[in-house]
C-alpha positions as CSV (number, residue, x, y, z in Angstrom):
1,X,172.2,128.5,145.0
2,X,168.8,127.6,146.2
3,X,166.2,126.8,143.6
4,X,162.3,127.8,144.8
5,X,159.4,126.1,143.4
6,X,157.8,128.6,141.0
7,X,154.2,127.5,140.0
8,X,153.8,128.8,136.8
9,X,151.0,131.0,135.8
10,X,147.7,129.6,135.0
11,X,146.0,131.3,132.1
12,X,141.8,130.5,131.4
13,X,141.1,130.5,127.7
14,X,137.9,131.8,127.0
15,X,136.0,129.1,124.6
16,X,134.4,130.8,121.5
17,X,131.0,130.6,122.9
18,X,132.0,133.1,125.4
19,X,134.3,135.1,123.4
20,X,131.2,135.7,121.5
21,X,128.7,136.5,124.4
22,X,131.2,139.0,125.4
23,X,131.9,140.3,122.4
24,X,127.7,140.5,121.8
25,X,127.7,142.5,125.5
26,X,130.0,145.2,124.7
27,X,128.4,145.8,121.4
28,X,124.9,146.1,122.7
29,X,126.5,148.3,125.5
30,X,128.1,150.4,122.7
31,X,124.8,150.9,121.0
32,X,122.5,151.1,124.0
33,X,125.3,154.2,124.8
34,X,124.9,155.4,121.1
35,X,121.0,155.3,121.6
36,X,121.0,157.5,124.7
37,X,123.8,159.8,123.3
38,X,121.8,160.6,120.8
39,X,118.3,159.9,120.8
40,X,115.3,161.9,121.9
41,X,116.3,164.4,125.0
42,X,114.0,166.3,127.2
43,X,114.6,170.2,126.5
44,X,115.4,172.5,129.6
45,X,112.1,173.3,129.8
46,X,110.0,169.7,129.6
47,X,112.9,169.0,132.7
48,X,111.4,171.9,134.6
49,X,108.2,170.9,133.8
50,X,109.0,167.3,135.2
51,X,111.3,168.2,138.4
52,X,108.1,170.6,139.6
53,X,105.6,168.0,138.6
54,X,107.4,165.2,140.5
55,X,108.1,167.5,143.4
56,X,104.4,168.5,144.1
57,X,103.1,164.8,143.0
58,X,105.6,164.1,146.2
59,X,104.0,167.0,148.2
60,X,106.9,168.4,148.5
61,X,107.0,172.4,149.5
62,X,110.4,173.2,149.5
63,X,111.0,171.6,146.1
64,X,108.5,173.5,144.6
65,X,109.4,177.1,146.3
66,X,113.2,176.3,144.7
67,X,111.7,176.7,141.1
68,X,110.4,179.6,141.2
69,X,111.3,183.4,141.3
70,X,111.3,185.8,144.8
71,X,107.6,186.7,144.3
72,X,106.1,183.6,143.5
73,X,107.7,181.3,145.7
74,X,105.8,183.5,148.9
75,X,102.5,182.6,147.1
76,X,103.5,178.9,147.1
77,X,101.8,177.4,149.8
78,X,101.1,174.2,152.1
79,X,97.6,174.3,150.9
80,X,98.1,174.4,147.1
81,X,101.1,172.2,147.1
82,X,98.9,169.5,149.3
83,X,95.9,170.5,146.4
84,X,98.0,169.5,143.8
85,X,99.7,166.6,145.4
86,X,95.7,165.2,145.8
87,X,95.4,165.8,142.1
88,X,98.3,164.6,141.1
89,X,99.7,161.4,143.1
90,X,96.7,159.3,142.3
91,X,97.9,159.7,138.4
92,X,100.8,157.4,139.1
93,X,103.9,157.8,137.7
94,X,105.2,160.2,135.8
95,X,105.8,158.7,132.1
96,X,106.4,161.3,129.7
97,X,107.0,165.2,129.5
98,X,106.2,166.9,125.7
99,X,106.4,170.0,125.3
100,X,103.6,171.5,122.6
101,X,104.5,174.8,122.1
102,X,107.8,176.2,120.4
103,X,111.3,176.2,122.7
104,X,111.6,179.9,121.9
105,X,108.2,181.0,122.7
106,X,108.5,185.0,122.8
107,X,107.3,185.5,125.9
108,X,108.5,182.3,127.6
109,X,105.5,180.6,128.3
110,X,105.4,176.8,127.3
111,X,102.7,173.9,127.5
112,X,103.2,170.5,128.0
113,X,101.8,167.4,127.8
114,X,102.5,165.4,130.6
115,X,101.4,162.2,130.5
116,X,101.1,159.5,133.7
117,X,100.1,155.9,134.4
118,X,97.0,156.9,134.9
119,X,95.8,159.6,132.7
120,X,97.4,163.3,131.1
121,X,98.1,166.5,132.3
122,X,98.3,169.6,129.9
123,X,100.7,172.0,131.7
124,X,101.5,175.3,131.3
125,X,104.4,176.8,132.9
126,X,106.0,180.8,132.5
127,X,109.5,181.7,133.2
128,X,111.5,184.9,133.4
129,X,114.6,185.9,132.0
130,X,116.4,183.8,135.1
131,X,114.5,180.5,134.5
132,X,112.5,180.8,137.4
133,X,108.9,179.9,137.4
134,X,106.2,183.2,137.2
135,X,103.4,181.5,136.4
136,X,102.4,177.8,136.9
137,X,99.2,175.8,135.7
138,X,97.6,172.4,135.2
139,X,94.3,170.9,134.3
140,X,93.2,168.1,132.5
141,X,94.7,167.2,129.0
142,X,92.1,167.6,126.2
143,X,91.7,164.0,124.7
């Protein structure tokens, strides 16, 4: 019979300072998680508004042409993406979308405020029964 040396197993007790710093971590997790479960979401429509807001800010043709329906997205153009990218880039970042008019607007056409490092944007944006863009718009907010 051969005997082996067997080490045993080393265990690390954590001390109760750090059994409470962990304990305080997963809790703030848990309500950090709780907070974005349910707190304040953007609706489909203020996402819309920020997705084709970003995308011409960035220039960005294509992006643009995806939101939009067969007719409009021939109209959108190199020239009025690059026009709005002028406009809107030197804004900064993108902070906050609000929409200002009801979710279930009858005939689908919603204004935002969207507001920016720099300054705010009151957009208006049209959709048709496909959630494609008809009709797009922006100018300066109203203060």
């Amino acid at each position: 019979m051969s005997v082996s040396n067997v080490t045993p197993r080393r265990t690390t007790a954590i001390n109760p300072r750090g059994r409470q710093l962990l304990i305080a971590a997963i809790a703030l997790l848990v309500i950090l998680g709780l907070i974005k479960m349910f707190g304040p979401h953007e609706n489909k429509y203020e996402t819309l508004a920020r997705d084709v807001t970003v995308a011409l800010q960035k220039n960005d043709v294509d992006a643009v042409k995806k939101y939009q329906n067969a007719e409009t997205a021939t109209m959108v153009t190199r020239g009025i993406v690059g026009r709005a990218a002028d406009r809107l880039a030197p804004l900064g970042n993108l902070k906050s979308v609000k929409e200002i008019t009801p979710s279930d607007a009858p005939d689908r056409t919603h204004e935002f405020n969207v507001a920016f490092d720099k300054g705010t944007v009151r957009e208006t944006i049209k959709v048709d029964p496909d959630f494609k863009i008809v009709h797009f718009a922006y100018a300066k907010a109203p203060q």
